[in-house]
N, C-alpha and C positions, 0 to 999 in steps of 0.2 A: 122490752129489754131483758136479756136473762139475767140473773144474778151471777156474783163471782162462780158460785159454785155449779150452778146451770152451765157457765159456759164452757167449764174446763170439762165437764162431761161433756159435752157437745165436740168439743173437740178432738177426744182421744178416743171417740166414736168414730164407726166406720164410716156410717151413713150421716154421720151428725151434721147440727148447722150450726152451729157458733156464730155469734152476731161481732165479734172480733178478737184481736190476736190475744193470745195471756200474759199477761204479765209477769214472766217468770212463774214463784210460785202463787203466785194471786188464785183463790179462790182453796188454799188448803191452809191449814195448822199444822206448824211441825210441831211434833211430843215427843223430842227425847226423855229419856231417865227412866224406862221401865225397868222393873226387877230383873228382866236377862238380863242386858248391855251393865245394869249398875255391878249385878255379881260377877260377871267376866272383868270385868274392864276397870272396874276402881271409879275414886272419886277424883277426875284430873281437873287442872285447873293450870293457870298460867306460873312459872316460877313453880311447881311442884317438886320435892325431891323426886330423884330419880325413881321407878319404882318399877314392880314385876307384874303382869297381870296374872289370870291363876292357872294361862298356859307357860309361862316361865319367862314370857317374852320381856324385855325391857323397855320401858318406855318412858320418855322423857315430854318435856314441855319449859324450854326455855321462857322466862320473861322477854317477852318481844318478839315470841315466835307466837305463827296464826294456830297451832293445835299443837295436841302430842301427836308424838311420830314414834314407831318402834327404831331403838337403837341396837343392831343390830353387828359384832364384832367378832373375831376370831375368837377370841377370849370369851365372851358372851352367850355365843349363840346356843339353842336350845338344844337342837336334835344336832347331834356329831356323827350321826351314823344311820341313816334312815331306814337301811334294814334290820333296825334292832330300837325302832322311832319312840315303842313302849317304853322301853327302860329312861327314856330321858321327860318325858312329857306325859300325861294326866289330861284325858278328854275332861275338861268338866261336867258336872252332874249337873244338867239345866232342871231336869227333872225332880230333881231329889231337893234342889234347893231353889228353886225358883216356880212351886207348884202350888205352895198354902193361899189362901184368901188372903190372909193379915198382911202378905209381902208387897199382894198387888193392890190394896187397899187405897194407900194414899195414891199412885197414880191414877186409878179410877176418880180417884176425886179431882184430879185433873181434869182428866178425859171427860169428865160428864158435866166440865166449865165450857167444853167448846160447842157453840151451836152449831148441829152437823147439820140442823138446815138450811145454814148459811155457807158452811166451810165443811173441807172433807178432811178428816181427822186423820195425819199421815204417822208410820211408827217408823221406827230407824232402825235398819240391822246392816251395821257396818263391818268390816273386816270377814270378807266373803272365801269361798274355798281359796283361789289362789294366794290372795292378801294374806290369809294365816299362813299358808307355806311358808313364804318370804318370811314372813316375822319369826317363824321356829327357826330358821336356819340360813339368812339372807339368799341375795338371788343370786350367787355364783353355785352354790349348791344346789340350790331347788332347779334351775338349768341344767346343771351336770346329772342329775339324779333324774330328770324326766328321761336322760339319753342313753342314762347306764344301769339304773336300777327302777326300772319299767315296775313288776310285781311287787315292789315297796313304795314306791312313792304312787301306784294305783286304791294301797290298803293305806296309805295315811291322807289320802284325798278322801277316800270313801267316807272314813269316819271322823272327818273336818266335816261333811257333805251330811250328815246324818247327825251332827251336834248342831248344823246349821237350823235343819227341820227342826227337830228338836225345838229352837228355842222361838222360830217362827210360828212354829203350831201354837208352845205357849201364849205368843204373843198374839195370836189370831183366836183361840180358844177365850182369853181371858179379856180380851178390849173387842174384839170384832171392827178394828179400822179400819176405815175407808180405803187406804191407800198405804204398802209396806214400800217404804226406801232401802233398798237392800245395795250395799255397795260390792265390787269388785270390779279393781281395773284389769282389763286382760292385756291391754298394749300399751306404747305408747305412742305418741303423736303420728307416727309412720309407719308402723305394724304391729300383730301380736306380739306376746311373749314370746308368745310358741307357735308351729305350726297347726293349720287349721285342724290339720286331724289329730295331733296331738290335744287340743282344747277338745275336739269331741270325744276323745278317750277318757281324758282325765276330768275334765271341767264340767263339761255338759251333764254329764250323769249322775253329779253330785248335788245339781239344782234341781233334777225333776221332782225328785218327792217334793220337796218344799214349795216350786213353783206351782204343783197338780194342788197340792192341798188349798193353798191360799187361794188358785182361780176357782178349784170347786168352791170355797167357803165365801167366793164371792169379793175376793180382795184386789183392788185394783193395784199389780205388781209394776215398779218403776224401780229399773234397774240404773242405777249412775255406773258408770265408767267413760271417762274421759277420755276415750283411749280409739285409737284407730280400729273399730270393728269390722269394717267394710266384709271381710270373706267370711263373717259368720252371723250377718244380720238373718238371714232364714232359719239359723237355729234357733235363735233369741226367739223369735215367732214361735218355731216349738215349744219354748219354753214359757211360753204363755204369756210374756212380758208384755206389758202393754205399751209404755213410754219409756225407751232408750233415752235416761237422764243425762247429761253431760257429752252429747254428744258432737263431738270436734269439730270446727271448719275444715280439719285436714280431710276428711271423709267426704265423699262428694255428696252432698246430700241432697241435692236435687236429683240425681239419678237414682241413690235409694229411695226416697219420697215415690219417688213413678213405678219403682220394682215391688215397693212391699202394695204401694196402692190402698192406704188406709188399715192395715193391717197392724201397727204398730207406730205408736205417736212419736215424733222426734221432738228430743225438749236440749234447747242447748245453742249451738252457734255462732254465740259472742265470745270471740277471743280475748281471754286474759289476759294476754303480754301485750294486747292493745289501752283495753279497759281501766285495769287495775293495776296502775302504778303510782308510787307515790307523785312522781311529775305529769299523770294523766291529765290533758287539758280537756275543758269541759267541749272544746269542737271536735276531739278524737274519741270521744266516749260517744256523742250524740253520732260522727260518722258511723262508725262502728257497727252503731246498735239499728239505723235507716237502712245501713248494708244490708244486714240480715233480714230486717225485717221485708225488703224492697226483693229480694233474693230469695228468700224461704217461706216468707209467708204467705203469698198468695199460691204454694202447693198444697196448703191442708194438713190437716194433723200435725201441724207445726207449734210449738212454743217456744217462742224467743227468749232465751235463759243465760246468763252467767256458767261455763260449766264445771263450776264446782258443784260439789255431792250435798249441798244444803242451802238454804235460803243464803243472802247476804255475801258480800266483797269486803274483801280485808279493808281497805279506803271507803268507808261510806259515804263520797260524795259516786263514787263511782254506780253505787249501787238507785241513787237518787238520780241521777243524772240518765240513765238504763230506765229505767221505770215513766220519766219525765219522757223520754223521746216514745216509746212506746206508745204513753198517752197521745203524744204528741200524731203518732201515725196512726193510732186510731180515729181518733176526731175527723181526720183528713181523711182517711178510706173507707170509714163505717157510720160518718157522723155521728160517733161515741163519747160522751161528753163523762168522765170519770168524775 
């Protein structure tokens, strides 16, 4: 029998043999609160005042809401004018303030709590080239601005793109994790934001450095986006990616399973608006999660996941009830006894 962490490599392996399906993120550690993400992003928490991060974005976290979210308004927004995107916004210095020993100290003392013989140590880098766009200046301009100001909004991608590297290096230089969560949605449920060649103009080009670095240094890259990717899964491949995390039932995913052919794991497929509702009964949660499993998992490189961008469902029966059927289909398909 492989261990947790045995089999989730076995799985998002070409040639692997996995002895059964994963259980979401079963077999990794998530480690938020490294010194990037703390220095950009603040200290949030539920009911926070409102507050700015130190691109100027605002973001809020109501009491009763599942995260913060950038609040993004006429009044508000960052960049007013993106051919002139300097004057309003300040790349932050990942470098300059997120590079001493002393800073990354206590997370290391973290990191070096989780046995990576058992589990593979995952690091988080959320709010990805497109996502910061939307945040400096919502998405009715960041749309109008791909269509009208081409040579501005390719120079404020680049160097969104290049703060990215940046703080992935750092974070792959100073932890050496197993596995980087790097978030960015490009669609939603039914298509891109934007047109495919539009994403490879603007989008594509601002993940290579960061993606080439982390596959050379041997990091296994899992990209969440929830989002309809269907016309640009062979770039993602490009891109080194390994596991397309949050990946939608809207997307056919049995037809891309058979195109990529092991080339890139899909981790995702239980729908939310099913799962995770507060009236979610425990026979549409267990259907749900049999669907997908009876449907995607005997294609391989598959992992049956919730697809939100991190462990855990806002209803935690929903998230027991997901893991309980899974076992459930194990036992019966692999005589896997958890």
């Amino acid at each position: 029998m492989l261990s947790k962490r045995e089999n989730f490599l076995e799985t998002i392996k070409k040639d692997g043999k996995p002895d059964r399906l994963i259980k979401q993120f079963e077999g990794t550690t998530f480690l938020p609160g490294d010194p990037v993400n703390t220095f950009v992003r603040g200290n949030r928490y539920p009911g926070m005042p409102e507050m700015k991060d130190l691109w100027g974005t605002t973001i809020v976290w109501p009491e009763g809401s599942i995260g913060a979210m950038p609040h993004v308004t006429e009044a508000n927004k960052v960049v007013r004018d993106i051919t002139c995107w300097r004057d309003f916004t300040k790349v932050p210095d990942l470098i300059a303030n997120c590079s001493a020993e002393e800073a990354w100290a206590p997370y290391l003392e973290r990191a070096a709590k989780v046995d990576r013989s058992e589990s593979l140590l995952m690091m988080f880098a959320p709010t990805g080239v497109f996502e910061r766009t939307h945040f400096l200046m919502g998405f009715e301009d960041t749309f109008l601005n791909i269509m009208l100001e081409e040579e501005a909004f390719a120079d404020l991608e680049a160097a969104i793109g290049e703060y990215r590297y940046n703080g992935m290096k750092l974070m792959t230089d100073a932890v050496h994790p197993d596995i980087m969560l790097s978030h960015d949605d490009w669609g939603s449920k039914t298509n891109l934001f934007m047109r495919p060649d539009q994403w490879r103009e603007f989008i594509k080009p601002n993940y290579e450095k960061a993606y080439n670095y982390m596959h050379d240094a041997g990091v296994i890259i899992m990209h969440h986006s929830d989002s309809f990717c269907e016309p640009i899964v062979e770039d993602m491949i490009d891109l080194h990616i390994d596991i397309w995390q949050g990946v939608l039932p809207q997307n056919d995913i049995p037809r891309i399973s058979k195109e990529i052919d092991g080339r890139m794991c899909l981790m995702g497929g239980i729908d939310a608006a099913i799962v995770d509702r507060a009236d979610s009964t425990e026979e549409e949660i267990r259907a749900e999660v049999r669907r997908v499993c009876d449907e995607y998992g005997t294609l391989g490189h598959f992992i049956p996941c919730i697809t939100y961008g991190g462990p855990g469902t806002v209803y935690p029966n929903a998230d027991k009830f997901i893991d309980d059927e899974i076992d459930r289909y194990n036992e019966e398909h692999f005589g896997f006894h958890s």
